[in-house]
PyMOL CGO cylinders between C-alpha atoms (Angstrom):
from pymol import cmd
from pymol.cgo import CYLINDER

trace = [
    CYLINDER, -7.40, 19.16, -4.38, -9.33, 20.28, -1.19, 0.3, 1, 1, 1, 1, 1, 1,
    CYLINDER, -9.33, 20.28, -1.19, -13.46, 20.82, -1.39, 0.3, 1, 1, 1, 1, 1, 1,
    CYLINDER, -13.46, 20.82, -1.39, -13.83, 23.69, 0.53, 0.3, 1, 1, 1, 1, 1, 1,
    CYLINDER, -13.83, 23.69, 0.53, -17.69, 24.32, 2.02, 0.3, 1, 1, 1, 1, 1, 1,
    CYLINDER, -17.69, 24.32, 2.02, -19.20, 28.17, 2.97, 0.3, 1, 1, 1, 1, 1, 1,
    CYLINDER, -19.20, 28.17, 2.97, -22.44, 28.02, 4.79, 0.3, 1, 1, 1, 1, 1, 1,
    CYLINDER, -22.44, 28.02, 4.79, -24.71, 30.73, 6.14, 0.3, 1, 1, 1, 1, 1, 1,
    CYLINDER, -24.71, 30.73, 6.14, -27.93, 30.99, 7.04, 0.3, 1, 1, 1, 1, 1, 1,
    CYLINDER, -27.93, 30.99, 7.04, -30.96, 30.78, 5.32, 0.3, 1, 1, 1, 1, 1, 1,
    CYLINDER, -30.96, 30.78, 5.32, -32.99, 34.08, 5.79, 0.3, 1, 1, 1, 1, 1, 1,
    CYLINDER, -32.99, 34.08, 5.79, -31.03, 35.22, 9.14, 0.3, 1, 1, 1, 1, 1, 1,
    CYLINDER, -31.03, 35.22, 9.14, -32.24, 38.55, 9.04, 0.3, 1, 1, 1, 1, 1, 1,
    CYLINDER, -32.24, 38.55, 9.04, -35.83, 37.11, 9.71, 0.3, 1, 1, 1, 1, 1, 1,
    CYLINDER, -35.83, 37.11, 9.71, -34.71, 35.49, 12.70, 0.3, 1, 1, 1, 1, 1, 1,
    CYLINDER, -34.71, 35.49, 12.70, -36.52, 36.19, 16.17, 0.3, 1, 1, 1, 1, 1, 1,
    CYLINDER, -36.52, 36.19, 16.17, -33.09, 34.91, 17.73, 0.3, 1, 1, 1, 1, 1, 1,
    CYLINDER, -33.09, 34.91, 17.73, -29.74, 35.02, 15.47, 0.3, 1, 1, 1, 1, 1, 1,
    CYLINDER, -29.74, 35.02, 15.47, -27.57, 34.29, 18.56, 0.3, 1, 1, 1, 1, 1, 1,
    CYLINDER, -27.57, 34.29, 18.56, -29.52, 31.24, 19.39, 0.3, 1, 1, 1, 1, 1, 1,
    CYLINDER, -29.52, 31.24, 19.39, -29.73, 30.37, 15.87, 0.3, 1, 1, 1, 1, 1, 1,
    CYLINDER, -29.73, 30.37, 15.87, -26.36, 30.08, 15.17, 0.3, 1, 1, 1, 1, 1, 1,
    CYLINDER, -26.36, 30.08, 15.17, -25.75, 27.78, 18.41, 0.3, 1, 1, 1, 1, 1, 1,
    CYLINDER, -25.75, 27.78, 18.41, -27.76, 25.20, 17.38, 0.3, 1, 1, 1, 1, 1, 1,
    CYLINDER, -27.76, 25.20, 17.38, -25.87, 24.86, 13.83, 0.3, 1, 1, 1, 1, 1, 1,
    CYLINDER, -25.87, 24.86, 13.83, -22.85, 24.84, 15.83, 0.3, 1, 1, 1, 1, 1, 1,
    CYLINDER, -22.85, 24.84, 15.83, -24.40, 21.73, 18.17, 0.3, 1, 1, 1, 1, 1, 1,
    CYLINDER, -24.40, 21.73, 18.17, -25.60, 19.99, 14.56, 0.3, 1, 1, 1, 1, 1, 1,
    CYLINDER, -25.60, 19.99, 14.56, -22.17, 20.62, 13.20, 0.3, 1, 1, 1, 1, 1, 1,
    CYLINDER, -22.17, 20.62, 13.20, -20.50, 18.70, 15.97, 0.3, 1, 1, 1, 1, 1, 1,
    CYLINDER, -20.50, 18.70, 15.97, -23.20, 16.09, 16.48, 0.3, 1, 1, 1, 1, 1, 1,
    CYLINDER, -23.20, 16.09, 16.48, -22.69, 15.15, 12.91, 0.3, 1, 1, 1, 1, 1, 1,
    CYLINDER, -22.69, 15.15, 12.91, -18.64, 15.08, 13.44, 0.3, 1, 1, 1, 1, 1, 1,
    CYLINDER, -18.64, 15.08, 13.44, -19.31, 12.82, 15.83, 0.3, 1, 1, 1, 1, 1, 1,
    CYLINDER, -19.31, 12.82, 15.83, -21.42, 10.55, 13.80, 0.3, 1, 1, 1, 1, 1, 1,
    CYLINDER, -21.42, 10.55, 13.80, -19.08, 11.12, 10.64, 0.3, 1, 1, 1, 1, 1, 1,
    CYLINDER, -19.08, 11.12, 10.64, -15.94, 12.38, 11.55, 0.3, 1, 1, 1, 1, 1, 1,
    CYLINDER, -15.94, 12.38, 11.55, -14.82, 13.05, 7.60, 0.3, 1, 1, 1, 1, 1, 1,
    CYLINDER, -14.82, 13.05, 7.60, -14.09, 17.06, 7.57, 0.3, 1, 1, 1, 1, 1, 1,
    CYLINDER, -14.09, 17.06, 7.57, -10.56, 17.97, 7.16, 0.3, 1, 1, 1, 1, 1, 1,
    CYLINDER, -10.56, 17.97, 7.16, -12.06, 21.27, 9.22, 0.3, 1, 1, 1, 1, 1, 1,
    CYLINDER, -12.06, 21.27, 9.22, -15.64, 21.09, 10.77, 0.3, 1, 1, 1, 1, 1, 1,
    CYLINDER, -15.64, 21.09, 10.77, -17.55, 23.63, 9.87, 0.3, 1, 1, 1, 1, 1, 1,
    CYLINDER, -17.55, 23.63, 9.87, -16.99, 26.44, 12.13, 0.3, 1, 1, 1, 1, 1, 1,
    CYLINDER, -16.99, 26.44, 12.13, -18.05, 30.28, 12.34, 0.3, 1, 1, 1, 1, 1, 1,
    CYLINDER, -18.05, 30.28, 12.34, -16.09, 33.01, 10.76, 0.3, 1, 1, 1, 1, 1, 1,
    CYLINDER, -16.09, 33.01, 10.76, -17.95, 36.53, 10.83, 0.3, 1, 1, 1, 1, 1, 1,
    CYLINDER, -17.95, 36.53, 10.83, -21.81, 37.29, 11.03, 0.3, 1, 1, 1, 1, 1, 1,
    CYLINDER, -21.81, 37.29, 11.03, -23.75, 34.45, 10.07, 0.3, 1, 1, 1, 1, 1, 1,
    CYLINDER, -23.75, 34.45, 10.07, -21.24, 32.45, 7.94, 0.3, 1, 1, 1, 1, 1, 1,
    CYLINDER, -21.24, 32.45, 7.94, -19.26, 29.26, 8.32, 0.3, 1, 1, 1, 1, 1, 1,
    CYLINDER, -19.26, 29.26, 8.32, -16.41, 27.51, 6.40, 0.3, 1, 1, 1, 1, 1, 1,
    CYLINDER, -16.41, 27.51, 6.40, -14.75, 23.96, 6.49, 0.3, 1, 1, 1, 1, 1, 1,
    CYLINDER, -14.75, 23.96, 6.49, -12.98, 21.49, 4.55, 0.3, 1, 1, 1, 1, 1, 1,
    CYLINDER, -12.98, 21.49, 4.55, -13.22, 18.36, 3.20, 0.3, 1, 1, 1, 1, 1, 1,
    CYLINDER, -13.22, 18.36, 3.20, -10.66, 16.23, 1.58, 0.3, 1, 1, 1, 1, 1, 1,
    CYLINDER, -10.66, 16.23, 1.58, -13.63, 14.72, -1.44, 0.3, 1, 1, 1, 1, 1, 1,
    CYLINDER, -13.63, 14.72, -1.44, -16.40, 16.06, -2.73, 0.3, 1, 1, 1, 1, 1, 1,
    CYLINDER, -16.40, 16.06, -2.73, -18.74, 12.78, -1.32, 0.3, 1, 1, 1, 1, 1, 1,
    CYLINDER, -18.74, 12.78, -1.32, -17.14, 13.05, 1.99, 0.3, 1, 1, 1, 1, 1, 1,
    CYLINDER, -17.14, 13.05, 1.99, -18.28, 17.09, 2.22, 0.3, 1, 1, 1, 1, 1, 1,
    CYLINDER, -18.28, 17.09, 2.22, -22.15, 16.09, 0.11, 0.3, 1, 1, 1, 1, 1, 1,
    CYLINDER, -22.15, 16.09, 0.11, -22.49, 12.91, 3.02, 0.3, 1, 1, 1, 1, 1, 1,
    CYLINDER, -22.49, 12.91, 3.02, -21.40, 15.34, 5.99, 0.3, 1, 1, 1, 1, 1, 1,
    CYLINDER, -21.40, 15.34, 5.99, -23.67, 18.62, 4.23, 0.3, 1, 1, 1, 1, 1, 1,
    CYLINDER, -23.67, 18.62, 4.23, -26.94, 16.06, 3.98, 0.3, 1, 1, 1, 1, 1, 1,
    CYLINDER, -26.94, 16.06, 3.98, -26.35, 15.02, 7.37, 0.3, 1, 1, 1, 1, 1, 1,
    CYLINDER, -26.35, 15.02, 7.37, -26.40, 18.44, 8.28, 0.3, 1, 1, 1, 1, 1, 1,
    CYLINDER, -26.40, 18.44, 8.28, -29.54, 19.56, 6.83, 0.3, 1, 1, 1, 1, 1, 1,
    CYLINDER, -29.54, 19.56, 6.83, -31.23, 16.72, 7.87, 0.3, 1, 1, 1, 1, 1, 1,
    CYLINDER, -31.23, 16.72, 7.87, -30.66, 17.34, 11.72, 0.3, 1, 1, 1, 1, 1, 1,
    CYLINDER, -30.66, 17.34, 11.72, -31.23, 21.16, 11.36, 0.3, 1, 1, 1, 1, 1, 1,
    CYLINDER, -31.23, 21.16, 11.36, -34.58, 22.17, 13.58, 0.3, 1, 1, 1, 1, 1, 1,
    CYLINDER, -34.58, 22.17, 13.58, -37.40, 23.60, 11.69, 0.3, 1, 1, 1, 1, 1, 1,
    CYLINDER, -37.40, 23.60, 11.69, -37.22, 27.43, 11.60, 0.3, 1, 1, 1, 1, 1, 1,
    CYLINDER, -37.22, 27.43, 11.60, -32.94, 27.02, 11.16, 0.3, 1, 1, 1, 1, 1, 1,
    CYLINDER, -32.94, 27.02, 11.16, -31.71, 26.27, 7.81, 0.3, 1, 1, 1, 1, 1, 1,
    CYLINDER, -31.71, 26.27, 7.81, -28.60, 26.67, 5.83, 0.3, 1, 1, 1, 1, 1, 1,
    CYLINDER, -28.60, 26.67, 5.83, -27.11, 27.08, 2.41, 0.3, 1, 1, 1, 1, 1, 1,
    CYLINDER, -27.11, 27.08, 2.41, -24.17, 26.09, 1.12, 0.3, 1, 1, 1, 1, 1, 1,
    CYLINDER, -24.17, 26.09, 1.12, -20.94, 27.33, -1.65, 0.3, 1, 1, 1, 1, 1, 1,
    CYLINDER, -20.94, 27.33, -1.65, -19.15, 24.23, -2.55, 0.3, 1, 1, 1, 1, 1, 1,
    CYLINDER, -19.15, 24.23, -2.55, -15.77, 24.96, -4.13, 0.3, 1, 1, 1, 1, 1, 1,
    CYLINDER, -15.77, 24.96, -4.13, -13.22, 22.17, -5.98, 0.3, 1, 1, 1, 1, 1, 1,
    CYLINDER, -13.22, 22.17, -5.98, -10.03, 23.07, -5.82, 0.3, 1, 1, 1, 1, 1, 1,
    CYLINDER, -10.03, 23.07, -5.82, -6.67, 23.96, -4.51, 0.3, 1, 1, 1, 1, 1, 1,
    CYLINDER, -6.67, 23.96, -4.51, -5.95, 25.93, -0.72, 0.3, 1, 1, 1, 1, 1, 1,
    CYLINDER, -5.95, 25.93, -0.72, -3.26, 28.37, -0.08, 0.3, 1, 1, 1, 1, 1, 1,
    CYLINDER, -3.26, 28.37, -0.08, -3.37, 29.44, 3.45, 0.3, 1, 1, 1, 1, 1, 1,
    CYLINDER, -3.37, 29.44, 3.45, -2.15, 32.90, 4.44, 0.3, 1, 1, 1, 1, 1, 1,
    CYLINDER, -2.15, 32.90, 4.44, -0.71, 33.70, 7.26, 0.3, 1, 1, 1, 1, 1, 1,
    CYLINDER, -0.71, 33.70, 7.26, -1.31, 37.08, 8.98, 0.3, 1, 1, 1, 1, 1, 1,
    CYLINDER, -1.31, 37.08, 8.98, -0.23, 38.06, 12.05, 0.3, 1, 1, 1, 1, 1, 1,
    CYLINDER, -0.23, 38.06, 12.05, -0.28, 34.73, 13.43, 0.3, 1, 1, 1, 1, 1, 1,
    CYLINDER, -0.28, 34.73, 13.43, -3.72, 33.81, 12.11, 0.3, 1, 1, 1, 1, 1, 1,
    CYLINDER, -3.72, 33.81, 12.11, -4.17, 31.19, 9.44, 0.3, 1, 1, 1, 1, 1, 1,
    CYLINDER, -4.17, 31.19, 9.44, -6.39, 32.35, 6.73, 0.3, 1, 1, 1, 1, 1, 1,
    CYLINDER, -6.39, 32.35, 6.73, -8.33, 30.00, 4.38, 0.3, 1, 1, 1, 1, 1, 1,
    CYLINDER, -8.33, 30.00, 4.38, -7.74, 31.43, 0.91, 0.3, 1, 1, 1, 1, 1, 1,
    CYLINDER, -7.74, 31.43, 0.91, -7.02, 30.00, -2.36, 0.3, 1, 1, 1, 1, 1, 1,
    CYLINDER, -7.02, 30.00, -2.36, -9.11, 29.10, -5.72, 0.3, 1, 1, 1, 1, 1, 1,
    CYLINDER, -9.11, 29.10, -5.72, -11.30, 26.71, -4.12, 0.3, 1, 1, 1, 1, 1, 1,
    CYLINDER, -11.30, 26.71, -4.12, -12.58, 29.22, -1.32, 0.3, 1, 1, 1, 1, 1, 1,
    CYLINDER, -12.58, 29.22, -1.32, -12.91, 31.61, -4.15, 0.3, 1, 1, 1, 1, 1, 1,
    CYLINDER, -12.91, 31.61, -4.15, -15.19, 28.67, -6.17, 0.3, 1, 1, 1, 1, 1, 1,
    CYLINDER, -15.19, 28.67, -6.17, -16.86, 28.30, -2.86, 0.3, 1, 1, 1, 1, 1, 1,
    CYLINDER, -16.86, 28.30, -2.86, -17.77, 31.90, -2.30, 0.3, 1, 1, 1, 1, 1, 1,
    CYLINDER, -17.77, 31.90, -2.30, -19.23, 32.21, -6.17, 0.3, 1, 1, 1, 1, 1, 1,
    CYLINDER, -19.23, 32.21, -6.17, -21.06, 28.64, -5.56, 0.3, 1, 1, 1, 1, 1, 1,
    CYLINDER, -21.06, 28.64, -5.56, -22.97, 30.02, -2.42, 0.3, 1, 1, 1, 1, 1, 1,
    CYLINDER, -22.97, 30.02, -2.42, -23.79, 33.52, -4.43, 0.3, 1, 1, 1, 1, 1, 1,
    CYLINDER, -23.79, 33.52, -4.43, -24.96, 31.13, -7.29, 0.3, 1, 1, 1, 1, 1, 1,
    CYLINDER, -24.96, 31.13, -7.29, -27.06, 29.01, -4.81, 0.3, 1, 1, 1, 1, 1, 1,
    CYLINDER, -27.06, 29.01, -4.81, -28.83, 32.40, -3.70, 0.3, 1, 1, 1, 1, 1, 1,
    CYLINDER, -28.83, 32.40, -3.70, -29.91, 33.44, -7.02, 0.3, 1, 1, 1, 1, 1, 1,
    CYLINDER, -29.91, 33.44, -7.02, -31.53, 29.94, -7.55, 0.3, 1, 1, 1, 1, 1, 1,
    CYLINDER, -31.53, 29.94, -7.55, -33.30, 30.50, -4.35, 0.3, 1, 1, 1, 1, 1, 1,
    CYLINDER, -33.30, 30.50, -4.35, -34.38, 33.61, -5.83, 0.3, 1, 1, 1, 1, 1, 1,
    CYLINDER, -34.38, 33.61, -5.83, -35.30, 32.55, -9.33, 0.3, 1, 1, 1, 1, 1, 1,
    CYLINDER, -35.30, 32.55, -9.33, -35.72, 28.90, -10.60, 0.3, 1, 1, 1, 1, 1, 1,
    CYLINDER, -35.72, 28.90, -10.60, -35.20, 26.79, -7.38, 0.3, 1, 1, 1, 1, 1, 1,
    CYLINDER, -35.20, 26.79, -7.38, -36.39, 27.94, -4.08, 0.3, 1, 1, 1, 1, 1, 1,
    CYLINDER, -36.39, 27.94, -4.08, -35.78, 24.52, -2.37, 0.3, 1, 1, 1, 1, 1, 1,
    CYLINDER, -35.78, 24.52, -2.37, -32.22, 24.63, -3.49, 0.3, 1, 1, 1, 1, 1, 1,
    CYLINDER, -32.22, 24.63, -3.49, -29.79, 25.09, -0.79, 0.3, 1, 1, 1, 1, 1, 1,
    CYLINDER, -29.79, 25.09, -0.79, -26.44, 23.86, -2.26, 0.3, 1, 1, 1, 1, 1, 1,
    CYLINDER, -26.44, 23.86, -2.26, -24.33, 24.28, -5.26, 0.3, 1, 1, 1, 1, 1, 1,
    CYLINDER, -24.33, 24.28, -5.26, -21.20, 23.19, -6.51, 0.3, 1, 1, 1, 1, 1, 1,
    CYLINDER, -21.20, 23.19, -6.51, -17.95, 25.01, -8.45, 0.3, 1, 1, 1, 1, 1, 1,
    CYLINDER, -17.95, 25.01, -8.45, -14.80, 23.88, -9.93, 0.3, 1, 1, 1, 1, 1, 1,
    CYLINDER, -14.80, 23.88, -9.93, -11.97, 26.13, -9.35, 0.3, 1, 1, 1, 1, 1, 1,
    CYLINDER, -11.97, 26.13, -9.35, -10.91, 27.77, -12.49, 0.3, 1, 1, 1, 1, 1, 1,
    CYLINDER, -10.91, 27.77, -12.49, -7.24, 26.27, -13.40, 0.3, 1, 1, 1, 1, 1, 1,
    CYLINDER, -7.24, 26.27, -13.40, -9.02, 22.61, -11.68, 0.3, 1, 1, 1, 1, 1, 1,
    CYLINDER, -9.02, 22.61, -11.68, -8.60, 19.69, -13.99, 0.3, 1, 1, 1, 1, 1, 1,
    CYLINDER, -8.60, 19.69, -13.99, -11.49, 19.85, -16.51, 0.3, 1, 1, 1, 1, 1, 1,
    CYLINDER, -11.49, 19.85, -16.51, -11.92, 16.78, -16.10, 0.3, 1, 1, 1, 1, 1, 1,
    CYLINDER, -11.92, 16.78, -16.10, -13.80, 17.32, -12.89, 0.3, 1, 1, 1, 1, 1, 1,
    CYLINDER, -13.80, 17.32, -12.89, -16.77, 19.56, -14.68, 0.3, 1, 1, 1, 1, 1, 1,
    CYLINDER, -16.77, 19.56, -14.68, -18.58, 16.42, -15.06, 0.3, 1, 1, 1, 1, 1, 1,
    CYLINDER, -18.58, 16.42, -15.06, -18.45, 15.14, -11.87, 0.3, 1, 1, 1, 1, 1, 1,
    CYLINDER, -18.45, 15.14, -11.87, -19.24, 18.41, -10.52, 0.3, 1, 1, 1, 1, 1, 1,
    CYLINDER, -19.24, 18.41, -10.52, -22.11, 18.90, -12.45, 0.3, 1, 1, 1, 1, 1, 1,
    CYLINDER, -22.11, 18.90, -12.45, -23.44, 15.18, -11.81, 0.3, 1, 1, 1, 1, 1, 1,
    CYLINDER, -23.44, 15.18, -11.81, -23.05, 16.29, -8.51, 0.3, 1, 1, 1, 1, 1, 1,
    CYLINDER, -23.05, 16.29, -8.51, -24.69, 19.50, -8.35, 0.3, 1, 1, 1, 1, 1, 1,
    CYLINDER, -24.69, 19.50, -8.35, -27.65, 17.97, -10.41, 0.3, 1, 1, 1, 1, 1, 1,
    CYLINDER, -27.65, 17.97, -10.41, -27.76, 15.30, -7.51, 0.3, 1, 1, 1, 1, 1, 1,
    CYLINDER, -27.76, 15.30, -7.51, -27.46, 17.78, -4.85, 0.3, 1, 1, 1, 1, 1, 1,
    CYLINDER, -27.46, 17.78, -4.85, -30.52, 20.11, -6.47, 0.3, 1, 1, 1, 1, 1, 1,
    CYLINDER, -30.52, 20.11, -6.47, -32.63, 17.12, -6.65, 0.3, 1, 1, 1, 1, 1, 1,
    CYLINDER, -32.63, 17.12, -6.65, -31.99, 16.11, -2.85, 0.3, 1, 1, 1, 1, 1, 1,
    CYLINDER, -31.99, 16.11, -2.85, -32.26, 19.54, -1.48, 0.3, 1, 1, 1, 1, 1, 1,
    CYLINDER, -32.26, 19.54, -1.48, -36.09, 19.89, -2.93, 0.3, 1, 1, 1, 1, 1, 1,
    CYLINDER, -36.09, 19.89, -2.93, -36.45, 16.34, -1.39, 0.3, 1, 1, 1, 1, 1, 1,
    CYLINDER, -36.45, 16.34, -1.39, -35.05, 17.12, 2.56, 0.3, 1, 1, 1, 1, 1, 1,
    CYLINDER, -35.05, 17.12, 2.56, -36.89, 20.90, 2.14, 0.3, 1, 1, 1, 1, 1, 1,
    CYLINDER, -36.89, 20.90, 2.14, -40.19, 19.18, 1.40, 0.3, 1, 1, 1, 1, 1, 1,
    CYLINDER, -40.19, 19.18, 1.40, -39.85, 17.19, 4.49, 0.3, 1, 1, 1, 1, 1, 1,
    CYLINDER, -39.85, 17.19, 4.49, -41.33, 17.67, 8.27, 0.3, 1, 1, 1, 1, 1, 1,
    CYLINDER, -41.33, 17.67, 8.27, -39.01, 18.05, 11.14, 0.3, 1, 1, 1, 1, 1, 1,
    CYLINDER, -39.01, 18.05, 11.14, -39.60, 14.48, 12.58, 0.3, 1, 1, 1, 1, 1, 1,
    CYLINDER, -39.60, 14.48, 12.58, -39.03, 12.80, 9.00, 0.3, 1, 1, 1, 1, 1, 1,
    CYLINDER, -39.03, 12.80, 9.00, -35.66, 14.56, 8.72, 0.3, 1, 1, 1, 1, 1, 1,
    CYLINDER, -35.66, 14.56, 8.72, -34.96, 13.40, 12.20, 0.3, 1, 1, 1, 1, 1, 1,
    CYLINDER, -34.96, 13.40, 12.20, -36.12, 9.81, 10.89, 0.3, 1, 1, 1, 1, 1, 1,
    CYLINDER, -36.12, 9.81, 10.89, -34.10, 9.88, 7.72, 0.3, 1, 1, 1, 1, 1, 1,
    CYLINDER, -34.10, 9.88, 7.72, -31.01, 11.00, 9.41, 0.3, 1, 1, 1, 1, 1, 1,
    CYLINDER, -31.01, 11.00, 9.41, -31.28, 8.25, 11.76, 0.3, 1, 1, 1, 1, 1, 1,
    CYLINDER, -31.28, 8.25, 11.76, -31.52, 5.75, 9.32, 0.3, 1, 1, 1, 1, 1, 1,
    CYLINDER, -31.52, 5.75, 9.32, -28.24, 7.13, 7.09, 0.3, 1, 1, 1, 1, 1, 1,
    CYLINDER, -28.24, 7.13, 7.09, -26.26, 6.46, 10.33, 0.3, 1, 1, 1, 1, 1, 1,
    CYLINDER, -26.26, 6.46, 10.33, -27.44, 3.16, 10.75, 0.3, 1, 1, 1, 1, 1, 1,
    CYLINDER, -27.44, 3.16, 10.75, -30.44, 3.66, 13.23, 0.3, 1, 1, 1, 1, 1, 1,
    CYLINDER, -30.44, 3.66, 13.23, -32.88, 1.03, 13.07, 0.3, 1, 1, 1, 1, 1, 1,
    CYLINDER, -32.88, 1.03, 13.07, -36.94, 1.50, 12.27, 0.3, 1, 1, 1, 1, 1, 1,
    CYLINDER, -36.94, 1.50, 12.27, -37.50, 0.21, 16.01, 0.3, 1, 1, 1, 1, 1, 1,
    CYLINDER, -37.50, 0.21, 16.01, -34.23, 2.48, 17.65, 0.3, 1, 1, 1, 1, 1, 1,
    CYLINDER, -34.23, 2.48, 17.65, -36.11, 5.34, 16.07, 0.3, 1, 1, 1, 1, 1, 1,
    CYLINDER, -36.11, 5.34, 16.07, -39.74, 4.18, 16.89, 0.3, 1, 1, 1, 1, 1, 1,
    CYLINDER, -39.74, 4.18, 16.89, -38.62, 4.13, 20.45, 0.3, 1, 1, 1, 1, 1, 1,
    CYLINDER, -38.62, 4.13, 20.45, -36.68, 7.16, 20.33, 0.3, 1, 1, 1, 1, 1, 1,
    CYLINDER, -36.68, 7.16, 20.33, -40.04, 9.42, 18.65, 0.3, 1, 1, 1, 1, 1, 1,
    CYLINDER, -40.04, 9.42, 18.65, -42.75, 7.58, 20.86, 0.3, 1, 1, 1, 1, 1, 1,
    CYLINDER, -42.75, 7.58, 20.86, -44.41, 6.22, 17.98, 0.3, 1, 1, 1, 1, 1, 1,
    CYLINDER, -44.41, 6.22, 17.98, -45.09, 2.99, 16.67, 0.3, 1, 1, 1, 1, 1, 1,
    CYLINDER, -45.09, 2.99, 16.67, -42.87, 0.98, 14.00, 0.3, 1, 1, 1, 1, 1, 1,
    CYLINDER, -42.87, 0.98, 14.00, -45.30, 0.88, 11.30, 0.3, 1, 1, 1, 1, 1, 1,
    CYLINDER, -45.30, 0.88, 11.30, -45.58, 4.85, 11.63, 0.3, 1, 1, 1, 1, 1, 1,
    CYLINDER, -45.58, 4.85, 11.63, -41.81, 5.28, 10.78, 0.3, 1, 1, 1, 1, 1, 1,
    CYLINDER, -41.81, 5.28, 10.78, -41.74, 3.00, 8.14, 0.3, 1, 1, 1, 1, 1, 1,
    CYLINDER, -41.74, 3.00, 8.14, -44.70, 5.10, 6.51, 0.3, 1, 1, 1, 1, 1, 1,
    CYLINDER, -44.70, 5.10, 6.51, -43.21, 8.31, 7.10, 0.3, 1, 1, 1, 1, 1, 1,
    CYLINDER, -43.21, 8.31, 7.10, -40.04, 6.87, 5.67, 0.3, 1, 1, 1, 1, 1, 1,
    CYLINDER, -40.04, 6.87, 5.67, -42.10, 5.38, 2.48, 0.3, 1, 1, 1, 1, 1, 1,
    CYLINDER, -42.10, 5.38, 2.48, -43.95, 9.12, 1.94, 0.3, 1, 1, 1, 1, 1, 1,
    CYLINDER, -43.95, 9.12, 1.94, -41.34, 11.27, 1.84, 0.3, 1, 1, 1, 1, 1, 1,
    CYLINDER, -41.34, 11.27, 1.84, -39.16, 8.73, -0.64, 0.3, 1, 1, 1, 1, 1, 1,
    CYLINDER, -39.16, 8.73, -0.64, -36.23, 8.94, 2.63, 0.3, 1, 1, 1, 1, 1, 1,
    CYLINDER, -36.23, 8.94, 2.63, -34.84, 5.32, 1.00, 0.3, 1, 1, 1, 1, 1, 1,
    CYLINDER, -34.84, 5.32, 1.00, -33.52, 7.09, -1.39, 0.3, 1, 1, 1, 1, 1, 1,
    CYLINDER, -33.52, 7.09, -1.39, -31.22, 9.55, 0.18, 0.3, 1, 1, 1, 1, 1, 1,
    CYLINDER, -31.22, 9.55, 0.18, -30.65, 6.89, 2.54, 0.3, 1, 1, 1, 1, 1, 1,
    CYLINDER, -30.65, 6.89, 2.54, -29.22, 4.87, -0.63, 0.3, 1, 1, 1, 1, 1, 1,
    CYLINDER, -29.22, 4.87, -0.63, -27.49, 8.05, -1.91, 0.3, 1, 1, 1, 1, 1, 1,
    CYLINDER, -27.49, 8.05, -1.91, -25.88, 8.47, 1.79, 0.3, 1, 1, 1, 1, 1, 1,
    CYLINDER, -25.88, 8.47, 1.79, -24.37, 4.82, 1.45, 0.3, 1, 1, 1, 1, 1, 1,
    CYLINDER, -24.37, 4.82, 1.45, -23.02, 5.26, -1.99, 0.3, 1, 1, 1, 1, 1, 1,
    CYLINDER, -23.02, 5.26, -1.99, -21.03, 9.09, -0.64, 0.3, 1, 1, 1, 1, 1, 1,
    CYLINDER, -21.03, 9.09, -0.64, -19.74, 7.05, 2.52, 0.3, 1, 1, 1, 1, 1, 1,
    CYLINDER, -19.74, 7.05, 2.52, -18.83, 3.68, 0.78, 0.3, 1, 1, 1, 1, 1, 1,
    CYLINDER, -18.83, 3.68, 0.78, -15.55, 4.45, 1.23, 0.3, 1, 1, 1, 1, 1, 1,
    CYLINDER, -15.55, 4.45, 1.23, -15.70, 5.19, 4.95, 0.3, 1, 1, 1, 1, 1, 1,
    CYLINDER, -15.70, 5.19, 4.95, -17.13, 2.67, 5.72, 0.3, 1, 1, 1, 1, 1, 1,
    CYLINDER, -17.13, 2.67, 5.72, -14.71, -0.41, 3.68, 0.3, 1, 1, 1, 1, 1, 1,
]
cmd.load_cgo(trace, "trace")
């Protein structure tokens, strides 16, 4: 099983500078392989504004995709297809192609995530498919985990840019005073921002996706 991840970007048409855009996912990307190094391949641009990477588990790719959108600039944003399932490279003309049922459960996942932005969840931003011939076993645990992932994406959209910046900092093991320092601000004005925007939480959810990283 391989959890394979399409991203592209939120409204790019809108975009006073695509090119400059699409750079700064690219630096977010690798700053957050540095800080969790768990894709099986990083998120990396294919054709116009899309990306695709791999992840061996499904809480290895939702820990490295919250990370993600949580160090993402205002005015930059990204959705993402989610797909469960099995790879089958092709090879043409030298060139390794990602193809297979998960890519194909990815590229309906991201379609689906649009129409919720459209209709019934504008905050949404991710959503989650099991590859048809998948154990069925998995459609629970995909849809525990796309319920999950709704719920957090209408939590990290609600947010400013400098509480993002705070949460992330605190999934990756910042302290209130590394990041008080790091902001110019006091302590006590972290710690609030934290407490307003309900950031313990995904902080909590972050530790429970990277338990395993981290034993």
């Amino acid at each position: 099983m391989t959890v394979a991840v399409i991203a592209d970007i939120v409204a790019s048409r809108r975009l006073a500078d695509r090119a400059g855009a699409q750079r700064v996912i690219a630096d977010v990307v690798a700053e957050v392989e540095r800080a969790l190094p768990v894709a099986s391949a990083p998120l990396t641009p294919v054709a116009g504004d899309e990306l695709q990477g791999e992840y061996a588990t499904l809480p290895r790719a939702l820990a490295s995709l919250l990370l993600i959108r949580l160090a993402l600039p205002d005015g930059v944003d990204c959705r993402f297809g989610v797909g469960v399932g099995a790879v089958r490279p092709i090879d043409i003309d030298g060139r390794v192609v990602p193809e297979g049922p998960a890519w194909w459960a990815a590229r309906a996942a991201i379609e689906h995530v649009e129409r919720l932005q459209q209709r019934a969840a504008p905050l949404a931003r991710t959503w989650i498919e099991r590859a048809e011939g998948e154990d069925a076993a998995m459609s629970d645990t995909i849809a525990l985990a796309g319920a999950y992932a709704l719920a957090r994406d209408h939590a990290v959209s609600t947010m400013s840019e400098r509480t993002r910046r705070l949460t992330y900092g605190r999934c990756i093991g910042r302290s209130q005073r590394e990041l008080a320092d790091a902001e110019g601000i006091s302590q006590s004005a972290v710690s609030q921002a934290l407490a307003t925007a309900g950031s313990s939480t995904l902080v909590e959810g972050f530790a429970v996706l990277t338990a395993g990283e981290r034993a």
